[in-house]
C-alpha positions as CSV (number, residue, x, y, z in Angstrom):
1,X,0.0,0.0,0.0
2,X,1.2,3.6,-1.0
3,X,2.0,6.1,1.5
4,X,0.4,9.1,2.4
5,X,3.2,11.7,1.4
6,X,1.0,14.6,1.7
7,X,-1.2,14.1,5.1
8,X,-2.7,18.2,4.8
9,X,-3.8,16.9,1.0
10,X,-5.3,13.6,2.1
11,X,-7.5,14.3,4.9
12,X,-8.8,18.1,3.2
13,X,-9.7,15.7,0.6
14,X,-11.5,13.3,2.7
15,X,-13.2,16.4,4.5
16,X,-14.5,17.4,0.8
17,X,-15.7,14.1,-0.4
18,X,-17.4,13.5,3.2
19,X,-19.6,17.1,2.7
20,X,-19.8,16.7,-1.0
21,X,-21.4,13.1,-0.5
22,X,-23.3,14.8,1.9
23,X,-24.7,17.2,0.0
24,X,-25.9,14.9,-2.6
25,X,-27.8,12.5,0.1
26,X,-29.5,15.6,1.4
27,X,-30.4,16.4,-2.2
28,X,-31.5,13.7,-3.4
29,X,-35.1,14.2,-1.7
30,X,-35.6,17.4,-4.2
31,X,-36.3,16.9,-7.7
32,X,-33.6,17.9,-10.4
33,X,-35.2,19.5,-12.7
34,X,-33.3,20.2,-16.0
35,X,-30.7,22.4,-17.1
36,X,-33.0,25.3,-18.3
37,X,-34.9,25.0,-15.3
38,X,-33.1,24.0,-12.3
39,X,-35.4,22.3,-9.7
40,X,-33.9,22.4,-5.6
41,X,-32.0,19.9,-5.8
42,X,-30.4,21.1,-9.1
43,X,-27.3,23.4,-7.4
44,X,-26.5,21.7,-4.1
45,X,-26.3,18.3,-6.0
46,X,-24.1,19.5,-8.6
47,X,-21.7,21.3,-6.1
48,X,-21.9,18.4,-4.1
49,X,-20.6,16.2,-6.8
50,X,-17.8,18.7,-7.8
51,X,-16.7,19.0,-4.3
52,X,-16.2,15.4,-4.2
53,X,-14.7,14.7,-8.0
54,X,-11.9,17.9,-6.2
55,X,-11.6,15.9,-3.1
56,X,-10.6,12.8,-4.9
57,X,-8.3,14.6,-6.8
58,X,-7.0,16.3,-3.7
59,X,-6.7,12.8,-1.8
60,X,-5.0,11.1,-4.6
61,X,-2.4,13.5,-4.9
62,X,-1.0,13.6,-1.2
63,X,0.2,9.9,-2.7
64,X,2.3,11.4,-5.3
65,X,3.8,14.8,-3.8
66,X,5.5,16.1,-1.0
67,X,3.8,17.8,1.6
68,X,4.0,19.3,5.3
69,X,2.6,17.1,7.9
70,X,-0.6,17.9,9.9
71,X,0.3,20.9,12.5
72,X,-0.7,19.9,16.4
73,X,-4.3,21.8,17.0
74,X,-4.5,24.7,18.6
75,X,-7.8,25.0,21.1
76,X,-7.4,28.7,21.6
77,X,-7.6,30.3,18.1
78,X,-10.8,27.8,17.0
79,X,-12.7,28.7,20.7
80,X,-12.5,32.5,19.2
81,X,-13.5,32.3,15.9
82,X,-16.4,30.1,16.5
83,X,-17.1,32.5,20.2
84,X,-17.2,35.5,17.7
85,X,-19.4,33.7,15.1
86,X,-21.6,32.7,18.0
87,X,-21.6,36.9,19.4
88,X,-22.4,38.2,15.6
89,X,-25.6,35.7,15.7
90,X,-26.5,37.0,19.1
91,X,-25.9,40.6,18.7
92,X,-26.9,41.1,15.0
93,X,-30.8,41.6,15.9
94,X,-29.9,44.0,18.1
95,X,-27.4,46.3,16.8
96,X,-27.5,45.7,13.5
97,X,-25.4,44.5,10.0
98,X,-22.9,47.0,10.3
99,X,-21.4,47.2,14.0
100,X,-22.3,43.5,14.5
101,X,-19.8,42.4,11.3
102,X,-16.9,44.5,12.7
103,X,-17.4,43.3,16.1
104,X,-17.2,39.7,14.0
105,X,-13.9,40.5,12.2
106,X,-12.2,42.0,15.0
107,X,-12.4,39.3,17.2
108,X,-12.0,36.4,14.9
109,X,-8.5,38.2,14.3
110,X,-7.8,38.8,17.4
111,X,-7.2,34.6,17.8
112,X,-3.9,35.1,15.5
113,X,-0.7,35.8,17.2
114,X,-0.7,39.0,14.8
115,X,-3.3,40.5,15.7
116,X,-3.4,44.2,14.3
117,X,-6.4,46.1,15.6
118,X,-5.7,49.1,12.9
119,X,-6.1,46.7,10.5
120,X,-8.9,44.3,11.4
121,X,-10.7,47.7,12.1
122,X,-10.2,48.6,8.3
123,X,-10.8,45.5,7.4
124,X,-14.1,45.0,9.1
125,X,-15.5,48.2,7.8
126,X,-15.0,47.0,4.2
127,X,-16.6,43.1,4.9
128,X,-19.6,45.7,6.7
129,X,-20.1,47.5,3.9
130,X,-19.7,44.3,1.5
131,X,-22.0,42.5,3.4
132,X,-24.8,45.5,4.2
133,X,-24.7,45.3,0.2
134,X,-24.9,42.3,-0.9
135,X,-27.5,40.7,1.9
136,X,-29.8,43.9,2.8
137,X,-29.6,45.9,-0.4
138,X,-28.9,43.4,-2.8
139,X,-30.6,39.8,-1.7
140,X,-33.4,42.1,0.4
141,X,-32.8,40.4,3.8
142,X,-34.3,41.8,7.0
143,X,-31.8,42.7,9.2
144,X,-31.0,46.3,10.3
145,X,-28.0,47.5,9.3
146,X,-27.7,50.1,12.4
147,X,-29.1,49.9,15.6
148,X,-32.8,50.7,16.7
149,X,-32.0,53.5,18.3
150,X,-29.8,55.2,15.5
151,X,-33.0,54.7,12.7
């Protein structure tokens, strides 16, 4: 049996087959539809499939190339990111689109070790004003983009 020269490779390629085949079992209950008009099922079970045709490729190369191993997990940076997910989905009723994606980039960034608060700042007001475009002005969702009390 071959060896796993690329462990990163492999097991991102298992990751995608294991959603893609996902996605296709939890399609399957929609109908299809045709190419000219999509039914539900239509999208995710197409993206499902191509997620898992790239995770085979993906898995099949860690056999062939070199790669860097699998670094040790770190508990702190992934209890942040998912903590600041789970504050944006708590605080976004409440204050809005705008402050509550800011308070979401700043501290998802502040779980690297280079952190830069100038920076996720900036960046935060861009994804604000990306995401105030495309999900209340452009897809119609609705969610305040500023607090209550500023309206």
């Amino acid at each position: 049996m071959a060896a796993i020269r690329s462990p990163k490779d492999f097991w991102s390629g298992v990751l995608f087959v294991v959603i893609g085949a996902a996605a296709v079992a939890l399609s399957a209950r929609y109908s299809l539809g045709t190419a000219a008009r999509m039914g539900p099922g239509y999208f995710p079970r197409i993206l499902g499939i191509l997620m898992i045709v790239l995770g085979l490729v993906l898995a099949l190369r860690a056999f062939k190339l070199d790669g860097p191993p699998i670094p040790r997990w770190k508990l702190r940076p992934t209890l942040i990111v998912l903590g600041s997910v789970v504050l944006f989905g708590a605080i976004v009723q409440a204050v809005g689109v705008a402050i509550s994606t800011v308070v979401l980039i700043i501290a998802a960034s502040a779980a690297s070790r280079e952190f830069r608060p100038k920076e996720a700042l900036i960046a935060g007001v861009l994804l604000a004003t990306l995401a105030v475009g495309v999900f209340v002005v452009g897809l119609k969702l609705q969610l305040p983009i500023w607090p209550t009390f500023l309206s």
